[in-house]
KESE-900773 format. One record per residue (C-alpha): y, z, x; residue in three letters. Coordinates in steps of 0.05 Angstrom, whole numbers. Example, Ala and Ser with C-alpha at 12.3 -4.5 7.8 and 13.67 -1.06 7.14 Angstrom:
KESE-900773
<vexmi <-90, 156, 246>, "ALA">
<vexmi <-21, 143, 273>, "SER">
***
This chain:
KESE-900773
<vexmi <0, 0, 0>, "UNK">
<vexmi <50, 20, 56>, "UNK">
<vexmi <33, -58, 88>, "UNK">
<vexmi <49, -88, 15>, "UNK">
<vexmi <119, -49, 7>, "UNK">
<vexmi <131, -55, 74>, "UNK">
<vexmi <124, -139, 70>, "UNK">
<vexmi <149, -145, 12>, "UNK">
<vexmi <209, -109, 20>, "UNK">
<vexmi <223, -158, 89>, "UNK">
<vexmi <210, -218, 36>, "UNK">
<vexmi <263, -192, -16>, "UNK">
<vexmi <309, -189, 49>, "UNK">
<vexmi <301, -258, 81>, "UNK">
<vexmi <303, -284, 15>, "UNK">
<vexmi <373, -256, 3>, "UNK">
<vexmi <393, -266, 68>, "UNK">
<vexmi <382, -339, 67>, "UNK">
<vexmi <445, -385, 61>, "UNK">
<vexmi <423, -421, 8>, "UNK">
<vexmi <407, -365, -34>, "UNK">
<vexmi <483, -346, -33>, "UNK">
<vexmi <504, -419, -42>, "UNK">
<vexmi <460, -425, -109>, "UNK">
<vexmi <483, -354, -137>, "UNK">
<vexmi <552, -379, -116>, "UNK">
<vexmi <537, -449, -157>, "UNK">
<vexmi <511, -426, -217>, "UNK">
<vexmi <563, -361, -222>, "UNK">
<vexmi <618, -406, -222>, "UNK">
<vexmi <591, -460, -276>, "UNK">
<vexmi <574, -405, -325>, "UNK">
<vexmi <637, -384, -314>, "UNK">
<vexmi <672, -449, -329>, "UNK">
<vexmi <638, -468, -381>, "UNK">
<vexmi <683, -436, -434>, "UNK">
<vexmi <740, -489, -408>, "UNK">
<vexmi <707, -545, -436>, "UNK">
<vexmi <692, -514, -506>, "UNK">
<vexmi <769, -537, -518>, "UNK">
<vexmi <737, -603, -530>, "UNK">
<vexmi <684, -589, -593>, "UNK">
<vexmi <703, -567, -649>, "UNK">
<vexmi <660, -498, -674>, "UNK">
<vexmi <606, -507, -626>, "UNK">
<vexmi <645, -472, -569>, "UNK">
<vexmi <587, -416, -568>, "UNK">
<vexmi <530, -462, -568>, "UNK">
<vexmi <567, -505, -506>, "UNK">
<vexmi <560, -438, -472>, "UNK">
<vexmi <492, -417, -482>, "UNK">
<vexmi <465, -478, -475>, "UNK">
<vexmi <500, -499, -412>, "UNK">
<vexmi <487, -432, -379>, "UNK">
<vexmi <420, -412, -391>, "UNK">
<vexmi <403, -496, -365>, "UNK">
<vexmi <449, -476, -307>, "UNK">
<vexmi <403, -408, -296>, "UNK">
<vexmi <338, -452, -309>, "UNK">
<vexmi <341, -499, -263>, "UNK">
<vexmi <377, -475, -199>, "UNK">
<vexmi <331, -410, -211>, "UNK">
<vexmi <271, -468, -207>, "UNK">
<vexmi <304, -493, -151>, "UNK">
<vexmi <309, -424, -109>, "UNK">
<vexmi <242, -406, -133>, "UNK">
<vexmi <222, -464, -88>, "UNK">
<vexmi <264, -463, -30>, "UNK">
<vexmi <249, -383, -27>, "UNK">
<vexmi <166, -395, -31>, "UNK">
<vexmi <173, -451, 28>, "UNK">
<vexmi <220, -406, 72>, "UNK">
<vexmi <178, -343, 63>, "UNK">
<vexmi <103, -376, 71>, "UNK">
<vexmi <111, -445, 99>, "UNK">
<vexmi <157, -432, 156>, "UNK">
<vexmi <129, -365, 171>, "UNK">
<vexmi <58, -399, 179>, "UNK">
<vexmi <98, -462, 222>, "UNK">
<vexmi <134, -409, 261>, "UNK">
<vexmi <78, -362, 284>, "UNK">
<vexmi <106, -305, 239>, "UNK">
<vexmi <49, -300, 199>, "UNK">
<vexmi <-1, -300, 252>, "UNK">
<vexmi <34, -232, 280>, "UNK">
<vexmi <21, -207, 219>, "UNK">
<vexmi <-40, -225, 203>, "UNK">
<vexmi <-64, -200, 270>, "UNK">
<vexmi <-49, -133, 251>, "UNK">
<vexmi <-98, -102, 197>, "UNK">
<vexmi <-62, -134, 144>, "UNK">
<vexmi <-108, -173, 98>, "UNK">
<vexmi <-94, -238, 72>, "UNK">
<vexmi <-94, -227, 2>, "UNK">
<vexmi <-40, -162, 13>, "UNK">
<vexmi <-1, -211, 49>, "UNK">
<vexmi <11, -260, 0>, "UNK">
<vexmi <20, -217, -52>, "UNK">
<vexmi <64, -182, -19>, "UNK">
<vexmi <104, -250, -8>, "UNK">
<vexmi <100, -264, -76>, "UNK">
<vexmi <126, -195, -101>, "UNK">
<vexmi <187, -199, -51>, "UNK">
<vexmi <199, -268, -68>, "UNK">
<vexmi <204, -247, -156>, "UNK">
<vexmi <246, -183, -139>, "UNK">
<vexmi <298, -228, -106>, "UNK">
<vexmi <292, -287, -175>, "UNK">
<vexmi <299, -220, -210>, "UNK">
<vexmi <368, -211, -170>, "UNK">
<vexmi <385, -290, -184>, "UNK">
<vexmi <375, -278, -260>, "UNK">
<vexmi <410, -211, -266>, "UNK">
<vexmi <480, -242, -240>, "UNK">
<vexmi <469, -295, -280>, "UNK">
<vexmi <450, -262, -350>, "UNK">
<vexmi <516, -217, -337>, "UNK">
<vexmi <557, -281, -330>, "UNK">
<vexmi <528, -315, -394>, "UNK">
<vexmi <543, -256, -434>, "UNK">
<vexmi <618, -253, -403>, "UNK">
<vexmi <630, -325, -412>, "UNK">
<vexmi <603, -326, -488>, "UNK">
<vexmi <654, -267, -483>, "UNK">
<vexmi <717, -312, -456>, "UNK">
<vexmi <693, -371, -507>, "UNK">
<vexmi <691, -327, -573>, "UNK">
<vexmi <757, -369, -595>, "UNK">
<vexmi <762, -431, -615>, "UNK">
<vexmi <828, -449, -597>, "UNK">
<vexmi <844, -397, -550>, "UNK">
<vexmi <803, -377, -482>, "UNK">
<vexmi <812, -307, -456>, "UNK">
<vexmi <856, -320, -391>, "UNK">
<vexmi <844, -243, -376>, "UNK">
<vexmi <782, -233, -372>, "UNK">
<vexmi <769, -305, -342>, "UNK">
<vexmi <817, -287, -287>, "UNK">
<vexmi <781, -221, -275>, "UNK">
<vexmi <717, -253, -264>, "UNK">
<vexmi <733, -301, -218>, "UNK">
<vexmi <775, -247, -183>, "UNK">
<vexmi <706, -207, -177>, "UNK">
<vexmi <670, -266, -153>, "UNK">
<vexmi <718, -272, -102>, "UNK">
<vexmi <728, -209, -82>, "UNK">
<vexmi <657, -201, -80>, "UNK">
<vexmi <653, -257, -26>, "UNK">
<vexmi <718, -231, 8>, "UNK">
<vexmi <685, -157, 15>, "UNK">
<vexmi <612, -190, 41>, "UNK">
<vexmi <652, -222, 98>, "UNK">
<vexmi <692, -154, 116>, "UNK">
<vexmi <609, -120, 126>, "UNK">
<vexmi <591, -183, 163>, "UNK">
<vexmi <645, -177, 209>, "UNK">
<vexmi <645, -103, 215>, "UNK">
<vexmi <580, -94, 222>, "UNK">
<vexmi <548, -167, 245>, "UNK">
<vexmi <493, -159, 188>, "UNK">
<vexmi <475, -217, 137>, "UNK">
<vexmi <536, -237, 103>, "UNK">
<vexmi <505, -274, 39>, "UNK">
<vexmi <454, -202, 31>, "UNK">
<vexmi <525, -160, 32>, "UNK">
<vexmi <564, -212, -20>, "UNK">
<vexmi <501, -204, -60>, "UNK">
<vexmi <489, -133, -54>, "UNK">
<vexmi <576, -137, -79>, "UNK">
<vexmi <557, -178, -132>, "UNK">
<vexmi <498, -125, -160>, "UNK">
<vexmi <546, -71, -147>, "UNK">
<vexmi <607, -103, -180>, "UNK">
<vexmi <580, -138, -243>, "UNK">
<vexmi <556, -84, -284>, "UNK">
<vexmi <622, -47, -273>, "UNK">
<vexmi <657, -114, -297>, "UNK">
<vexmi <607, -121, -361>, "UNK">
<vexmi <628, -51, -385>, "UNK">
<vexmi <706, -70, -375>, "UNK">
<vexmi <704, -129, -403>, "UNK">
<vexmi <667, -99, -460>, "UNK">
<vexmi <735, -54, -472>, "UNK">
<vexmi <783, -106, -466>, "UNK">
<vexmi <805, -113, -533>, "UNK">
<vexmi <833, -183, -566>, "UNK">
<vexmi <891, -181, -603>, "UNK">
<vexmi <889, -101, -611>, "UNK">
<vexmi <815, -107, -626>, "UNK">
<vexmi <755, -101, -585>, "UNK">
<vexmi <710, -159, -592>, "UNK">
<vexmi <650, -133, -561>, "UNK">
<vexmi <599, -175, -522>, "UNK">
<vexmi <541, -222, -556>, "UNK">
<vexmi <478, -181, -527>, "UNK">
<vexmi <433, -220, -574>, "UNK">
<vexmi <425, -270, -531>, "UNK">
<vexmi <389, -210, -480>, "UNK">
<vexmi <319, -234, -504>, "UNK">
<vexmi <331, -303, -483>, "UNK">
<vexmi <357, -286, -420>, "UNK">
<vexmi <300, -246, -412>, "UNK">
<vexmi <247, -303, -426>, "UNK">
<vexmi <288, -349, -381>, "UNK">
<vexmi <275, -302, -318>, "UNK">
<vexmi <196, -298, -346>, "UNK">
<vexmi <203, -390, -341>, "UNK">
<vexmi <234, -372, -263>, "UNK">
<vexmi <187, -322, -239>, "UNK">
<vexmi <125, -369, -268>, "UNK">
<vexmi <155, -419, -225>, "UNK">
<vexmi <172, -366, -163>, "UNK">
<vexmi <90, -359, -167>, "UNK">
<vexmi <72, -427, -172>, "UNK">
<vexmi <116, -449, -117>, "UNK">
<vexmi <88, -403, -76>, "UNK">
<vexmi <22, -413, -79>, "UNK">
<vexmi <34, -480, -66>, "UNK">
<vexmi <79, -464, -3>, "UNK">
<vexmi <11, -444, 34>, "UNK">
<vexmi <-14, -510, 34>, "UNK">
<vexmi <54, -562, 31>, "UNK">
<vexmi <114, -563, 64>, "UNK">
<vexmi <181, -555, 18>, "UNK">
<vexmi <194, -634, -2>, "UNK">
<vexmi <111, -634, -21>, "UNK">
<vexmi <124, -568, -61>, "UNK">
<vexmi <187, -592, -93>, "UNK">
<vexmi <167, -657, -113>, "UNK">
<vexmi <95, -626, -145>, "UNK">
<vexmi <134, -562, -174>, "UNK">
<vexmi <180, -626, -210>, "UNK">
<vexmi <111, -657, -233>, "UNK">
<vexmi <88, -593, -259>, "UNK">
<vexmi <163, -583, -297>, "UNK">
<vexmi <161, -647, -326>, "UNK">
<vexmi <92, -643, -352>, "UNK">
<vexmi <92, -568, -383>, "UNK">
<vexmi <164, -589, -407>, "UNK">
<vexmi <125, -651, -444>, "UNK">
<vexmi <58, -605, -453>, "UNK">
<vexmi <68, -600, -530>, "UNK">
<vexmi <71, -682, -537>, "UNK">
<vexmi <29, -698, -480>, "UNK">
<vexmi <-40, -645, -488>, "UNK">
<vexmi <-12, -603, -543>, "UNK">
<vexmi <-26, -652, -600>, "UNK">
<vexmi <-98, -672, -570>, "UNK">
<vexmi <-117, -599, -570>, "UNK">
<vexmi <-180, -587, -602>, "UNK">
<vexmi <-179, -557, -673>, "UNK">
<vexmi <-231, -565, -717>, "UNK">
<vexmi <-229, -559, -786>, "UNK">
<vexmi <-282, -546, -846>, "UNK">
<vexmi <-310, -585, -896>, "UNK">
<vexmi <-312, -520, -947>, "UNK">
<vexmi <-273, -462, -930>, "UNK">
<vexmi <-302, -409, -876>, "UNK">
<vexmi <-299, -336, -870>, "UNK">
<vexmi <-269, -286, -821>, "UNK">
<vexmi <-215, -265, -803>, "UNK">
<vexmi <-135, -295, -800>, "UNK">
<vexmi <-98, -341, -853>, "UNK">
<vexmi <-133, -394, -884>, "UNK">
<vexmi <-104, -456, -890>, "UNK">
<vexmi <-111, -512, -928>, "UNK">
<vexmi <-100, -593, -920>, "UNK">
<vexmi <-121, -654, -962>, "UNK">
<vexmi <-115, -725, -960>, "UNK">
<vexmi <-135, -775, -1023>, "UNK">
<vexmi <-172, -835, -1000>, "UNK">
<vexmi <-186, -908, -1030>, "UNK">
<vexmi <-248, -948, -1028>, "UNK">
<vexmi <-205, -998, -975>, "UNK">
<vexmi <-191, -939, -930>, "UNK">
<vexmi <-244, -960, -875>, "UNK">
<vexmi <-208, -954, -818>, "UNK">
<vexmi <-176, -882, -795>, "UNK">
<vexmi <-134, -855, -827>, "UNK">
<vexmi <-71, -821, -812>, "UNK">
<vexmi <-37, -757, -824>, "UNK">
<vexmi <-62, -709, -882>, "UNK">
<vexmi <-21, -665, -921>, "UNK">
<vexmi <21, -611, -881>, "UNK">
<vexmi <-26, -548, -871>, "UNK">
<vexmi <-14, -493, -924>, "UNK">
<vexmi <-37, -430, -933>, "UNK">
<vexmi <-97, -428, -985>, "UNK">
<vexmi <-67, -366, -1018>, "UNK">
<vexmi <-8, -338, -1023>, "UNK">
<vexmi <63, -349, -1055>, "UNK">
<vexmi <60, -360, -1131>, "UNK">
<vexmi <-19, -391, -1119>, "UNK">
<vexmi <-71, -348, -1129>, "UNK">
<vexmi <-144, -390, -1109>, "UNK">
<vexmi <-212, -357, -1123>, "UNK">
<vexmi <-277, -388, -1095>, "UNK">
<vexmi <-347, -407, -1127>, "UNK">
<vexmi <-407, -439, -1089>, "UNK">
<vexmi <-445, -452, -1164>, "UNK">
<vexmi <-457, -530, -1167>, "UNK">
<vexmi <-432, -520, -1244>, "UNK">
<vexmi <-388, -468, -1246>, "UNK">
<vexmi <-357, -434, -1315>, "UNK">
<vexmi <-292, -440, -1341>, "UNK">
<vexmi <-235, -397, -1322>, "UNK">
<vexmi <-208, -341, -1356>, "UNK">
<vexmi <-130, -335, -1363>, "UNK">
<vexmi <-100, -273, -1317>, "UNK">
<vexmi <-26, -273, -1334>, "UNK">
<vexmi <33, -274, -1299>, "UNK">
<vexmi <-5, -228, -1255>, "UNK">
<vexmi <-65, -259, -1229>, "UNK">
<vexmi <-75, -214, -1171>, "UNK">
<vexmi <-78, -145, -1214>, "UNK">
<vexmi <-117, -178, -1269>, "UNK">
<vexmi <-171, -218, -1242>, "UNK">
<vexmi <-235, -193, -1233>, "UNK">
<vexmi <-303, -229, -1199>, "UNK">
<vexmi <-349, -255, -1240>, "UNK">
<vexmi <-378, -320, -1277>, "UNK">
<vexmi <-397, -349, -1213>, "UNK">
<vexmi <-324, -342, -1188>, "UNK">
<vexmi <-301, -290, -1128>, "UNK">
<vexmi <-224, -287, -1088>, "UNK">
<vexmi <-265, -276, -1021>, "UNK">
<vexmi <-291, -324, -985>, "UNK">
<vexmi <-327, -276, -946>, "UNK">
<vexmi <-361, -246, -1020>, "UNK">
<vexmi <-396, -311, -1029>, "UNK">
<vexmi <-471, -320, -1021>, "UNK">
<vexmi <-461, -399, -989>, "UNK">
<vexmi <-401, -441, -966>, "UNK">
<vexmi <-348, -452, -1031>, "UNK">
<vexmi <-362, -518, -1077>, "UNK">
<vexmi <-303, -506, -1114>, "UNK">
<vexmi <-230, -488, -1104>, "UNK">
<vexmi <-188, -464, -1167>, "UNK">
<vexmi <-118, -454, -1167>, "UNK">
<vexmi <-80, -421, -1216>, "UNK">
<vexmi <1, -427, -1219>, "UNK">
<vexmi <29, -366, -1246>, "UNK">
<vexmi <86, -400, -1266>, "UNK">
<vexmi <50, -452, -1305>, "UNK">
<vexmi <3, -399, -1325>, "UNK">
<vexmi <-54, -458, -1307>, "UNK">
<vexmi <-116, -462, -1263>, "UNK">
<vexmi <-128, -522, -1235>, "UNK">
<vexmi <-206, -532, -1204>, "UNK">
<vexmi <-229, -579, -1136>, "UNK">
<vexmi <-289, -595, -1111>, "UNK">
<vexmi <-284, -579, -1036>, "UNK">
<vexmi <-350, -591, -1005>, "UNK">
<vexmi <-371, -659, -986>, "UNK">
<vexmi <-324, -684, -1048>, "UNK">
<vexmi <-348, -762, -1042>, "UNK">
<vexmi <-412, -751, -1064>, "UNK">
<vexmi <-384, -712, -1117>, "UNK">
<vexmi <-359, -776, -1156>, "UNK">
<vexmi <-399, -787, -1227>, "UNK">
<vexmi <-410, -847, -1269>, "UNK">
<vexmi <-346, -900, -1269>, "UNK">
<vexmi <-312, -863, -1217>, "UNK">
<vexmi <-373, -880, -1154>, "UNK">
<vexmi <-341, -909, -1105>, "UNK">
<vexmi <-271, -899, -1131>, "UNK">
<vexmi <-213, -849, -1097>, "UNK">
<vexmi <-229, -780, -1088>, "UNK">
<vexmi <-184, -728, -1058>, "UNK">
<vexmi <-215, -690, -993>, "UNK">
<vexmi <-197, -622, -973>, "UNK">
<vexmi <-207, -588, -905>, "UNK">
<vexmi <-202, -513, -883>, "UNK">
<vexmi <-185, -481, -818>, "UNK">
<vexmi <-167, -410, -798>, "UNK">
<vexmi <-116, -391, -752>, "UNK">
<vexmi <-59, -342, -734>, "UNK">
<vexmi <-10, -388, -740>, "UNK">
<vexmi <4, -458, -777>, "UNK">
<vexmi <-40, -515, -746>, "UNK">
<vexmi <-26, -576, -732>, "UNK">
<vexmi <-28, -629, -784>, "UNK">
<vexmi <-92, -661, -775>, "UNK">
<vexmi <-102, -741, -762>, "UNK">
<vexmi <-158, -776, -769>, "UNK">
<vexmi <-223, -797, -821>, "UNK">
<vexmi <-248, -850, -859>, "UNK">
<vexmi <-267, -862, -937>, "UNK">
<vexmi <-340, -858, -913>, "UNK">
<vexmi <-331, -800, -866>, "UNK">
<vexmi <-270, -751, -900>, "UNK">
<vexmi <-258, -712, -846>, "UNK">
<vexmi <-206, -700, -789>, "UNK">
<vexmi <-207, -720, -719>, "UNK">
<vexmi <-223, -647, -681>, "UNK">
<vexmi <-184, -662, -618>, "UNK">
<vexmi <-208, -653, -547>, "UNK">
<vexmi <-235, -590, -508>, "UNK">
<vexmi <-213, -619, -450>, "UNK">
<vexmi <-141, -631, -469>, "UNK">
<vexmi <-135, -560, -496>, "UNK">
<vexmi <-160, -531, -431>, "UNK">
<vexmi <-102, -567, -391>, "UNK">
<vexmi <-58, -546, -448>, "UNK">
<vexmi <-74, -472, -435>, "UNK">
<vexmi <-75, -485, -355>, "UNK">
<vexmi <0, -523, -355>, "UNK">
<vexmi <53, -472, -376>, "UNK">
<vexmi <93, -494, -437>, "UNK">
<vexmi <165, -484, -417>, "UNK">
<vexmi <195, -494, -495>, "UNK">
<vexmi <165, -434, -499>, "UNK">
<vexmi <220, -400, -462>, "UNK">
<vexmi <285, -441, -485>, "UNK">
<vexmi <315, -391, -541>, "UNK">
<vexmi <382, -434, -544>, "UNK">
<vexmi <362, -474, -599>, "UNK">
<vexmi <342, -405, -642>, "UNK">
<vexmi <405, -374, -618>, "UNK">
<vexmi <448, -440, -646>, "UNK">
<vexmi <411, -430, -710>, "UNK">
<vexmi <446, -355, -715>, "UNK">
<vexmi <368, -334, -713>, "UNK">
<vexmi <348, -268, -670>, "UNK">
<vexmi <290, -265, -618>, "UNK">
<vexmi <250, -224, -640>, "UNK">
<vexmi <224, -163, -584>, "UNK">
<vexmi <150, -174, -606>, "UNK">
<vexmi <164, -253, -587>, "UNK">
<vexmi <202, -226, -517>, "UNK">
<vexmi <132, -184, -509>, "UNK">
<vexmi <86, -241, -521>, "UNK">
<vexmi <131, -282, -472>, "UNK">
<vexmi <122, -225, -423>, "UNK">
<vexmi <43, -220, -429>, "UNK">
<vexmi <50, -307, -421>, "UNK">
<vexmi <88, -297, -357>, "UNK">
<vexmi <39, -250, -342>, "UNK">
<vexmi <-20, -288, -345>, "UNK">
<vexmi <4, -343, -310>, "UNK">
<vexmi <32, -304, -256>, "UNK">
<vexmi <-36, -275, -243>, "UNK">
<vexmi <-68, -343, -245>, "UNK">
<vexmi <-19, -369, -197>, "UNK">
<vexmi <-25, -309, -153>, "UNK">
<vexmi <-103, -312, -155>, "UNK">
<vexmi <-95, -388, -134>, "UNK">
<vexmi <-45, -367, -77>, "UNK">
<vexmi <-104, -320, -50>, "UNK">
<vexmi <-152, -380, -55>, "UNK">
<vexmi <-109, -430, -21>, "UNK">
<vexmi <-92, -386, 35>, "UNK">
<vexmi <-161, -349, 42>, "UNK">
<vexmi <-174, -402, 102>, "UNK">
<vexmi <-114, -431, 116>, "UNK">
<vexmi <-109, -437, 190>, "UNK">
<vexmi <-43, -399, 210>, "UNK">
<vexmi <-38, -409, 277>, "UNK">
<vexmi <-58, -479, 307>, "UNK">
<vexmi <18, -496, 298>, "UNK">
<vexmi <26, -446, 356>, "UNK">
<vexmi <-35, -470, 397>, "UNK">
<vexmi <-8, -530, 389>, "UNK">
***
């Protein structure tokens, strides 16, 4: 444990002391905090300029340090020898890159702070439409500067790293400035500060430390323009994962409606004698029950008539006549579907299971409607796919759903659209971002260990 602080406390500090670090804080502070000049061009969208423009600022140049950090801490230690000194201590490999990847998160952690207090001040500056707030513009940038102005004094005065000082400034200096300008009042009022847009903030630094991960475990096998140019691969693609492997994912759904567990949903799709070829989209998934529906079950080839239950079906209805409201009470797969509309106080019955063969007398051969089940969590997607002699969706591909869950799906981390909508983020949805992250960070660290379990560390020197 003392080898893993130890490390990745020296990561954290090259990482901060390197140039370029400074030079990308420095970059992306001084967008976000421009941004609310150009909301004098849009007309009630000033706000969503801002969001927008800084969390993309924070997204990308935090991709792009994420990179540049993993190559400086792993590939040029291993070019430079560093990593062989280490390494020839009793300092196992796996504790070594972990280390490096802990040091290298902590400092994307740093990147994303600054940057999350200077979204929140800038929404701050643009809250007017036809007015900016000079004041509390002009005290930001006076921070920034002075910020920059006091790193140089501790570089000269004490010839240590002069972007670590300006950036150890800028974490002293920022939260003092967030609490000011959450006083400064507008107007003789105090307009507070727009901390819902926190939990998108936070899912933006879980996107950057992903990428901190990935980049890094591809650092101990490429150099930095092999690393950037895969990391951009690997961006493009999750960015594109919902179009690309998303819709090819594999979800199969049911001729009759199955038990278990989660919401059942429901999907159908009327076909004609001419429909040989497939098909394409059915009905939007629905949930079999719920709303004003109420939909009881029967797996009786000829099942009784219905009995009417009100304006209450739920509190009335009891099983019976062949009939149940569980699935899961049934003695064989559903036949039959019936619906009753409590507004139109009417039940209306389906076959459900294999419905083609199903037709009688004039009607063989002739349209039929088909109906499909699934079960799941959340709304599926609308299913694709059949044909008038085989009724039932195209399932997808395992395959594509395994690179689905293997590529990480950066939508799922841009909040600006929900925050344009005036919707909140949900801290449940922050948490399940969080345990996302989580998983891939592991997965990415576990590969880092695998790629540099024999990587040869020291023929560079030899050589």
């Amino acid at each position: 444990m003392t080898a893993l602080y130890q490390i990745a406390k020296n990561t954290l500090r090259e990482s901060l002391r390197e140039p370029i670090y400074l030079l990308l804080l420095l970059t992306a502070l001084s967008l976000i905090g421009i941004f609310p000049i150009f909301t004098m061009f849009v007309f009630r969208e000033q706000i969503k300029l801002v969001v927008d423009s800084a969390m993309a600022t924070t997204l990308v140049l935090g991709w792009l340090l994420a990179v540049l950090c993993a190559s400086h801490a792993i590939s040029r230690e291993i070019e430079n020898g560093t990593a062989l000194l280490l390494l020839a201590k009793p300092v196992e490999r796996p504790v070594f890159i972990v280390a490096k990847i802990l040091g290298i998160l902590v400092a994307l952690a740093v990147f994303c702070l600054l940057c999350a207090i200077a979204t929140v001040i800038s929404i701050r500056v643009a809250k007017d439409q036809f007015r900016l707030d000079n004041t509390v513009l002009g005290i930001y940038f006076g921070v920034l500067a002075l910020s920059v102005i006091l790193g140089g004094i501790h570089n000269y005065v004490t010839r240590s790293s002069f972007p670590m000082a300006a950036v150890k400034v800028m974490l002293a200096l920022f939260p003092i400035l967030l609490v000011v300008v959450y006083y400064i009042p507008v107007g003789g009022e105090r307009v507070g500060l727009s901390f819902e847009t926190v939990p998108a903030l936070v899912l933006i630094l879980y996107s950057v430390w992903a990428m901190g991960s990935l980049a890094t475990a591809l650092s101990t096998r490429f150099g930095l323009v092999s690393n950037l140019l895969l990391c951009v691969v690997i961006f493009v693609v999750g960015l594109m994962s919902d179009y690309l492997l998303g819709r090819h994912t594999h979800e199969a759904w049911s001729d009759s409606a199955p038990a278990g567990k989660g919401i059942l949903w429901v999907s159908d799709y009327t076909f004609v004698p001419t429909e040989t070829m497939t098909v394409g989209r059915w009905s939007r998934p629905e949930p079999a029950d719920g709303g004003r529906v109420f939909t009881v079950w029967s797996n009786s080839e000829n099942p009784p008539g219905l009995p009417p239950v009100g304006t209450q079906p739920e509190v009335t209805w009891r099983d019976g006549a062949g009939w149940m409201d569980e699935v899961r009470d049934l003695p064989a797969p559903p036949r039959y579907m019936a619906r009753y509309d409590a507004e139109a106080l009417t039940w209306e019955t389906h076959p459900i299971l294999d419905e083609r063969s199903q037709l009688r007398g004039s009607e063989k051969g002739g349209v039929f409607t088909a109906f499909v089940f699934r079960r799941s969590p959340a709304r599926p997607r609308t299913p694709v796919g059949g044909t008038y002699g085989s009724p039932y969706p195209n399932p997808g591909s395992r395959l594509a759903s395994v690179l689905y869950a293997c590529v990480p799906n950066w939508q799922l981390f841009w909040m600006a659209d929900a925050l344009a909508a005036k919707r909140s983020i949900p801290l449940s949805y922050v948490g399940f971002g969080g345990i996302y992250a989580l998983l891939f960070v592991t997965f990415f660290v576990l590969l880092a260990v695998a790629l540099f379990w024999q990587r040869e560390v020291g023929t560079q020197v030899a050589a």
